[in-house]
C-alpha positions as CSV (number, residue, x, y, z in Angstrom):
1,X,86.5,-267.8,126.2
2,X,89.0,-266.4,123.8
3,X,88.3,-263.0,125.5
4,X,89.1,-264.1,128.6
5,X,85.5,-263.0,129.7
6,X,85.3,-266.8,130.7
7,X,87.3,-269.6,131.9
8,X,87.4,-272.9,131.4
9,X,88.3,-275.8,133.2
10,X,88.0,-279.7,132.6
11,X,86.0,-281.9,134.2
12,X,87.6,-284.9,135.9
13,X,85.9,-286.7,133.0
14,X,88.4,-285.3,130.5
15,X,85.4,-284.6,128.1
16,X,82.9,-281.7,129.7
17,X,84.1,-278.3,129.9
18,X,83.0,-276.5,133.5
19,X,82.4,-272.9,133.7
20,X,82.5,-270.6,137.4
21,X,78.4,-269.7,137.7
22,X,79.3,-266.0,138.9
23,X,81.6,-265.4,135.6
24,X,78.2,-267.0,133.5
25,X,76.1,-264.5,135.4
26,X,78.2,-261.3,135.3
27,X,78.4,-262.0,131.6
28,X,74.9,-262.2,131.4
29,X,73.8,-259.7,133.3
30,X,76.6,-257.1,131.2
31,X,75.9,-259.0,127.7
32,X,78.0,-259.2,125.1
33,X,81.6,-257.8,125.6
34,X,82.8,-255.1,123.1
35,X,85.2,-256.5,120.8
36,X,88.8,-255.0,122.5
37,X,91.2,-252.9,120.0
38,X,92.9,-254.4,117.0
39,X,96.3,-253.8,116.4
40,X,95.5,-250.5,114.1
41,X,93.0,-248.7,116.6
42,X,94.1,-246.3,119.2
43,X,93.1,-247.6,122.9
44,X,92.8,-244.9,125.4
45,X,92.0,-245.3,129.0
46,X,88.9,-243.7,130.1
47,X,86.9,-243.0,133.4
48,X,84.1,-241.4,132.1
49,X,81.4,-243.6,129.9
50,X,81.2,-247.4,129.6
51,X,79.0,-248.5,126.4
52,X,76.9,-251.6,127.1
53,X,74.9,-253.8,125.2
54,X,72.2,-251.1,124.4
55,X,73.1,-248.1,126.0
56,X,76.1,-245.7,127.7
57,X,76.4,-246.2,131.5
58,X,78.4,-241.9,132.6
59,X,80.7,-242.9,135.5
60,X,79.1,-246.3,136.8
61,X,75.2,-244.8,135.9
62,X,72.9,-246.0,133.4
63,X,72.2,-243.6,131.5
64,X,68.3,-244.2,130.6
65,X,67.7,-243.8,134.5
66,X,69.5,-240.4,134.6
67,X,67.2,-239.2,131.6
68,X,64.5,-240.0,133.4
69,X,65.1,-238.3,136.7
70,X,68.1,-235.9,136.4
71,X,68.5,-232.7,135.0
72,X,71.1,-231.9,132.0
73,X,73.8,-229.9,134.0
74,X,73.3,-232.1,137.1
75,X,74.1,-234.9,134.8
76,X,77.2,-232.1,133.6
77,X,78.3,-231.8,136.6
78,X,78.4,-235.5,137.3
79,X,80.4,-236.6,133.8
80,X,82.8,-233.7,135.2
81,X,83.2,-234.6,138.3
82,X,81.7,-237.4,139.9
83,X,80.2,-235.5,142.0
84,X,76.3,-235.1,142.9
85,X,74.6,-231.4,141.6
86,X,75.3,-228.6,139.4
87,X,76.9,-226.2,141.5
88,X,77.0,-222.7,140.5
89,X,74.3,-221.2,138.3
90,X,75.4,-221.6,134.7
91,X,75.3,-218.4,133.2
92,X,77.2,-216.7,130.0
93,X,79.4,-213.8,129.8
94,X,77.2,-210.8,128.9
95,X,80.8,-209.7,126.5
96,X,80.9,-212.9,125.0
97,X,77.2,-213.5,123.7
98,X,77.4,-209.8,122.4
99,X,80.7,-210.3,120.1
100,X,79.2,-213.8,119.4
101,X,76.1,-212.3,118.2
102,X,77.1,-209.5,116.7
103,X,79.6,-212.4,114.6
104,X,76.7,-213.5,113.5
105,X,75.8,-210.4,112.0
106,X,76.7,-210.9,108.4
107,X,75.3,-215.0,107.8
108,X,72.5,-215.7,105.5
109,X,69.0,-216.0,107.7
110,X,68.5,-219.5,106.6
111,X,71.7,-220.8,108.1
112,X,71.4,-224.1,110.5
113,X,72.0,-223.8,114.1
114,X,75.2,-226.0,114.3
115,X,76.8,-223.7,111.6
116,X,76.2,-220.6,113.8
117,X,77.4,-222.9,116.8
118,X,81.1,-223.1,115.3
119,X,81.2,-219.4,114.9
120,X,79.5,-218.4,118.3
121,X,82.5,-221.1,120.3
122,X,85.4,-218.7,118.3
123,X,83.5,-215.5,119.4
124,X,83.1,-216.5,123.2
125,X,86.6,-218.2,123.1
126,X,88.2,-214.7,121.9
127,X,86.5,-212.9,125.0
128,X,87.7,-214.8,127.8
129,X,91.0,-214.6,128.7
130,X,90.5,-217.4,131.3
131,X,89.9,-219.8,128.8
132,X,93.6,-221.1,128.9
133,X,93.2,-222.3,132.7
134,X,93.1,-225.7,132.6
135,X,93.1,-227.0,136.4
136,X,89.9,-229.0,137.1
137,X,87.7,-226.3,138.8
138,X,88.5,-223.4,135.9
139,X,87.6,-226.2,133.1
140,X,84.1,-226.7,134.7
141,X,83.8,-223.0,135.4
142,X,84.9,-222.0,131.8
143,X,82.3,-225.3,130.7
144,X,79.5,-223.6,132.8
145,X,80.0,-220.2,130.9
146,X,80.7,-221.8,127.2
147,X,78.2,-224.3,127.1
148,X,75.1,-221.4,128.3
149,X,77.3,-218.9,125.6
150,X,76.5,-221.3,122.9
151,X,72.7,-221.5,124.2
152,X,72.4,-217.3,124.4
153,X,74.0,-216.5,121.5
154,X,72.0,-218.6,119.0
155,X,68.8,-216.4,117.9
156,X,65.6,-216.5,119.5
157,X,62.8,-218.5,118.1
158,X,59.8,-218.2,120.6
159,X,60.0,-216.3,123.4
160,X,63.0,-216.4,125.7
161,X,62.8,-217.3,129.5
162,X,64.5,-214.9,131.6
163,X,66.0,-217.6,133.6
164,X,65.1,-220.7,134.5
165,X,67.0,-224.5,133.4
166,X,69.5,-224.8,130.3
167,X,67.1,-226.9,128.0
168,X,64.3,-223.8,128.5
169,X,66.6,-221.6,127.2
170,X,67.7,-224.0,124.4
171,X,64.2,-224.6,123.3
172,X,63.4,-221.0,123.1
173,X,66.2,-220.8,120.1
174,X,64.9,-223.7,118.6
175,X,61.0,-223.2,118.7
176,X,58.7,-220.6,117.5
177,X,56.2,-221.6,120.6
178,X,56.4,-222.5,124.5
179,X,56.9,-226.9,125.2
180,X,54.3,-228.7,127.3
181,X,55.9,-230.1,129.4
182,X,56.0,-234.0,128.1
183,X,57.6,-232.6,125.0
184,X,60.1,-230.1,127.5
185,X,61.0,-233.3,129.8
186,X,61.6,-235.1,126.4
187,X,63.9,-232.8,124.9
188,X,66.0,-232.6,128.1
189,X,66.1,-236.5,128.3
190,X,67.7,-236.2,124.7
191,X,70.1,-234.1,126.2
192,X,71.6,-236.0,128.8
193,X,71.0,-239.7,126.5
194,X,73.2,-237.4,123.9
195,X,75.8,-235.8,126.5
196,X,78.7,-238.7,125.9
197,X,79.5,-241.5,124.2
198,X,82.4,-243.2,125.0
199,X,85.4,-242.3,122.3
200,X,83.1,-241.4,119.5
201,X,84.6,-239.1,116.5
202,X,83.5,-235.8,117.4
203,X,85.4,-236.9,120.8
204,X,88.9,-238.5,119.6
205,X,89.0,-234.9,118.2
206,X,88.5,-233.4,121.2
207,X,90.7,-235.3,122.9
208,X,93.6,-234.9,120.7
209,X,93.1,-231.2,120.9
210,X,93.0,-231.2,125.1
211,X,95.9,-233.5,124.5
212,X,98.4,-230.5,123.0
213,X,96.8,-228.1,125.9
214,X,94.3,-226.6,123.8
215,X,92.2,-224.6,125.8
216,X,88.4,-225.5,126.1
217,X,86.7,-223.3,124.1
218,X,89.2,-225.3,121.1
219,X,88.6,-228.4,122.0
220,X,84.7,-227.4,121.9
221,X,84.9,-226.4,118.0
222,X,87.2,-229.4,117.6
223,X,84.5,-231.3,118.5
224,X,82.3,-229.3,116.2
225,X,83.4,-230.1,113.5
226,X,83.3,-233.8,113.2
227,X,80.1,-234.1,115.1
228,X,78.4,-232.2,111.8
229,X,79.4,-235.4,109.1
230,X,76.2,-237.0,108.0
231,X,77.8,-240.6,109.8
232,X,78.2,-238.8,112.7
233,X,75.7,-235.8,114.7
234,X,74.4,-234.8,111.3
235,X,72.4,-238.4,110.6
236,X,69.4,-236.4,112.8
237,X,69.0,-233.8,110.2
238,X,69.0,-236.3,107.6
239,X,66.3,-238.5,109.7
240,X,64.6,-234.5,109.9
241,X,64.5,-234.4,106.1
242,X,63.1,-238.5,105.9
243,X,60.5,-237.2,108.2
244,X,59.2,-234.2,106.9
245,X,59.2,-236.0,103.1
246,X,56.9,-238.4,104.3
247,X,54.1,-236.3,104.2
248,X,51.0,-238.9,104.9
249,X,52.0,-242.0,106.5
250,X,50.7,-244.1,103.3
251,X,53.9,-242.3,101.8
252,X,56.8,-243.9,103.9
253,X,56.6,-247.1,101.6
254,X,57.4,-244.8,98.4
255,X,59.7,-242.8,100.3
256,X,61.8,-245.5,101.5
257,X,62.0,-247.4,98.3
258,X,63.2,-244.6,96.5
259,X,65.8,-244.0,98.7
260,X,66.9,-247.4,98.7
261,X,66.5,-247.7,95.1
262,X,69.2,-244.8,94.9
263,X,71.4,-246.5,96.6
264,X,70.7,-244.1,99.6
265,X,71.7,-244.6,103.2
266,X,68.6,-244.3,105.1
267,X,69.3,-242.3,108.5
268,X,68.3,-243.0,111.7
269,X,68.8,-246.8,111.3
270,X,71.9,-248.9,112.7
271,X,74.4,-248.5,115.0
272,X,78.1,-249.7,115.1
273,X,77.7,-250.3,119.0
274,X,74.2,-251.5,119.4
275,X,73.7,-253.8,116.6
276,X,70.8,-255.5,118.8
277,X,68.6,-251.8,119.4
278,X,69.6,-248.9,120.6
279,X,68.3,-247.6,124.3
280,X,68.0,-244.2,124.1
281,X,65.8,-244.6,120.8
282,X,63.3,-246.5,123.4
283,X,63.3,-244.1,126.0
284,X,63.0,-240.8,124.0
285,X,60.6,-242.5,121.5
286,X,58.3,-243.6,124.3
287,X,58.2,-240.0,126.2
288,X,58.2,-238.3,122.4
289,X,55.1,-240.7,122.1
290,X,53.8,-240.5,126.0
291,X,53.4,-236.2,125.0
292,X,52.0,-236.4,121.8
293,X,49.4,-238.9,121.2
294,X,47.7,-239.0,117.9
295,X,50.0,-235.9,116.3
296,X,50.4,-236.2,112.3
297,X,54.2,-236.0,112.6
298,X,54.3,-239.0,115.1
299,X,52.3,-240.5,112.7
300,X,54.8,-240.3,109.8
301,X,57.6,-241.3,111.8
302,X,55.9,-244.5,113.2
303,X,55.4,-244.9,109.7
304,X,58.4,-244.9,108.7
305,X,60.0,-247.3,111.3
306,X,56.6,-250.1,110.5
307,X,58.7,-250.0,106.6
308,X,61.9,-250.1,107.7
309,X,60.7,-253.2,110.2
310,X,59.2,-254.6,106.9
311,X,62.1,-254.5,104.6
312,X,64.2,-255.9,107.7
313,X,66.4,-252.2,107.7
314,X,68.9,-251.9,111.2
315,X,67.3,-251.1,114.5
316,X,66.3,-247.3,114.5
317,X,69.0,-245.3,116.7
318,X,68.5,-242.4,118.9
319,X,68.8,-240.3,116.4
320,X,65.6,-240.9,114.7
321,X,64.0,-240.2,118.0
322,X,66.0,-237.0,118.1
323,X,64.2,-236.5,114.5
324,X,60.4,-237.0,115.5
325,X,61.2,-234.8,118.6
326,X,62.0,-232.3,116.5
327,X,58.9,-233.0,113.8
328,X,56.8,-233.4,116.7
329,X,57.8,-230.0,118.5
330,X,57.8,-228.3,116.0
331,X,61.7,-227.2,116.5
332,X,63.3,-225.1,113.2
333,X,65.1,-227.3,110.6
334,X,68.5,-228.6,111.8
335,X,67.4,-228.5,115.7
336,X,68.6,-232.3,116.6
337,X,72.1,-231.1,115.4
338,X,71.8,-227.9,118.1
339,X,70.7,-230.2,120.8
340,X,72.8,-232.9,120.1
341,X,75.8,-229.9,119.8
342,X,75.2,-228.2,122.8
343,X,74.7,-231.6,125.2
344,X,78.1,-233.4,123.2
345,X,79.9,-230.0,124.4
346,X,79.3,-231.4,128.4
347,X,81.0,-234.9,127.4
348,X,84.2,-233.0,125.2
349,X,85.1,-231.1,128.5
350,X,84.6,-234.4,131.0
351,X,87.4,-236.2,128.4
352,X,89.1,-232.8,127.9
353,X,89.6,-233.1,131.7
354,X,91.0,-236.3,131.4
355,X,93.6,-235.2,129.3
356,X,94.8,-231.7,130.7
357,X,95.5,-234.3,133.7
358,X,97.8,-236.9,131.2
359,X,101.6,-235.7,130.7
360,X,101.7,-236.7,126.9
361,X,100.1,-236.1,123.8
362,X,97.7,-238.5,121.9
363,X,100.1,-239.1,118.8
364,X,98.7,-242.2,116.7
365,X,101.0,-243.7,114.0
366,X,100.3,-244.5,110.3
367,X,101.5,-247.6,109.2
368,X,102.9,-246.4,105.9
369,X,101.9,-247.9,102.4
370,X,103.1,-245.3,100.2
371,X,106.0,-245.7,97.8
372,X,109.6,-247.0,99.5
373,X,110.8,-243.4,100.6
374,X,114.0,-241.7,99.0
């Protein structure tokens, strides 16, 4: 009631309070409202991705159902547009995976694929010299070209598909051997449960960059950056490393303990949204599970979530399921951060969009503590 998400009248007994039955049901059928900005947080209005009680609806959809039946750059092209199919084939610029790879030239072999990722956006950004239209259709054109740039130029792991869907040719940079294809629809359900997510951090950076007319390819690497903090599109490689330590399930007890003992975060567990369970964990855990019954790896991780259940941790998130994907496949260390990276870059353009259509630039205030000036 003190939302407003319900009113209140009196019954002609002065003492009952009545509610209307459709307002009860709407708010049970949506659950619990998010709380709505404080005076300090920036509020900006947004068409693209509602957050419910356990899971991101793009544009009116729910977003498990889309994993579940769509393809990643149909589910692009809807976040984009509105609109129904992926339109053009998506397909690089032969000059810009060249300069991008050749960037890449000089970086220790070890490196992680979302360090390569910030290098590769600067390399394909500095070969187009379309990248600074920013009307509707040459944004999606330019997002078409960037986001399979960032796919081509990343080195090959396995063996590379000469065509065929997005997620085949990200798996081939991100695994030494071909997907079945439970563990193939899995990895492209991560993609689309990953694509957006309202105005998380990695986005309010890309949004403040679209906001000063930064062309795509910038508001990309904005994006970038944030998403690899630890709190943020990083927490999957720390669930990676949880994984991979627990090497026989008896060890996720000792594992655990010694993290917490340390005064460790353990990742993969809580959300700031989805305090009651996160969604996309269900979904992608299921299918992760559905195509690889009785694997070592899926063993460890289910481990791992019976002792976090036990010592009452958070609810796991989906990025613990983005974790035992990757344990499970077999994907090369850092690989939730790639896919996470490369599906995020479809959600910066759809609020990049947004804002190449607003007239004025996001410009937060501080509310100054400092020393009285002068």
């Amino acid at each position: 009631m003190s939302r407003g998400v319900l009113r209140r009248r009196r019954a002609p007994d002065g003492r009952r309070s009545l509610f209307d039955a459709a307002q009860v049901e709407e708010l049970a059928r949506r659950g619990k409202p998010r709380r709505p900005p404080g005076p300090g947080e920036l509020a900006i209005e947004s068409a693209i991705t509602a957050l419910g009680p356990d899971r991101p609806f793009y544009r009116g959809r729910d977003v498990l159902h889309m994993a579940e039946t769509m393809g990643f750059e149909d589910v692009a092209e809807w976040l984009w547009t509105g609109l129904d199919g992926h339109g053009p084939a998506w397909r690089a610029q032969p000059d810009g995976v060249a300069a991008a790879v050749a960037a890449q030239s000089g970086l220790p072999p070890g490196l992680l694929p979302l360090d390569r990722l910030q290098l590769i956006v600067s390399a394909l950004a500095a070969t187009d010299p379309l990248r600074h239209h920013h009307d509707p259709e040459g944004v999606t054109a330019t997002g078409r070209a960037l986001i399979a740039g960032l796919v081509e130029a990343l080195p090959a792991a396995g063996a590379v598909p000469g065509g065929g869907r997005l997620t085949e040719r990200l798996w081939a940079r991100l695994c030494p051997r071909p997907p079945g294809d439970g563990l193939l629809r899995a990895f492209e359900a991560a993609m689309i449960l990953l694509a957006d997510h309202e105005l998380a951090a990695s986005t309010v950076a890309a949004r403040v960059a679209a906001s000063v007319r930064a062309d795509p390819y910038a508001v990309a690497a904005s994006g970038l950056g944030v998403l690899s903090g630890p709190l943020h599109g990083g927490a999957s490689y720390g669930a990676e490393r949880l994984i991979a330590e627990v090497g026989d399930p008896a060890g996720a007890s000792r594992v655990i303990g010694e993290r917490l003992r340390g005064g460790e975060r353990i990742p993969g567990f809580g959300h700031a949204v989805y305090k009651s369970g996160d969604g996309r964990f269900t979904l992608l855990m299921d299918l992760v599970r559905a195509a690889a019954p009785g694997h070592d790896r899926l063993a460890a991780a289910e481990a791992v979530l019976d002792e976090a259940a036990r010592r009452r941790l958070p609810r796991p998130n989906v990025d613990f399921a983005l974790a035992t994907l990757g344990a499970v496949a077999g994907l090369v260390p850092g690989a939730g951060e790639a896919v996470f990276a490369v599906a995020r870059t479809a959600g910066w353009l759809a609020h990049a969009l947004e804002e190449y259509g607003r007239r004025s630039p996001l410009r937060p205030r501080a509310v100054y503590v400092g020393p009285v000036p002068g």
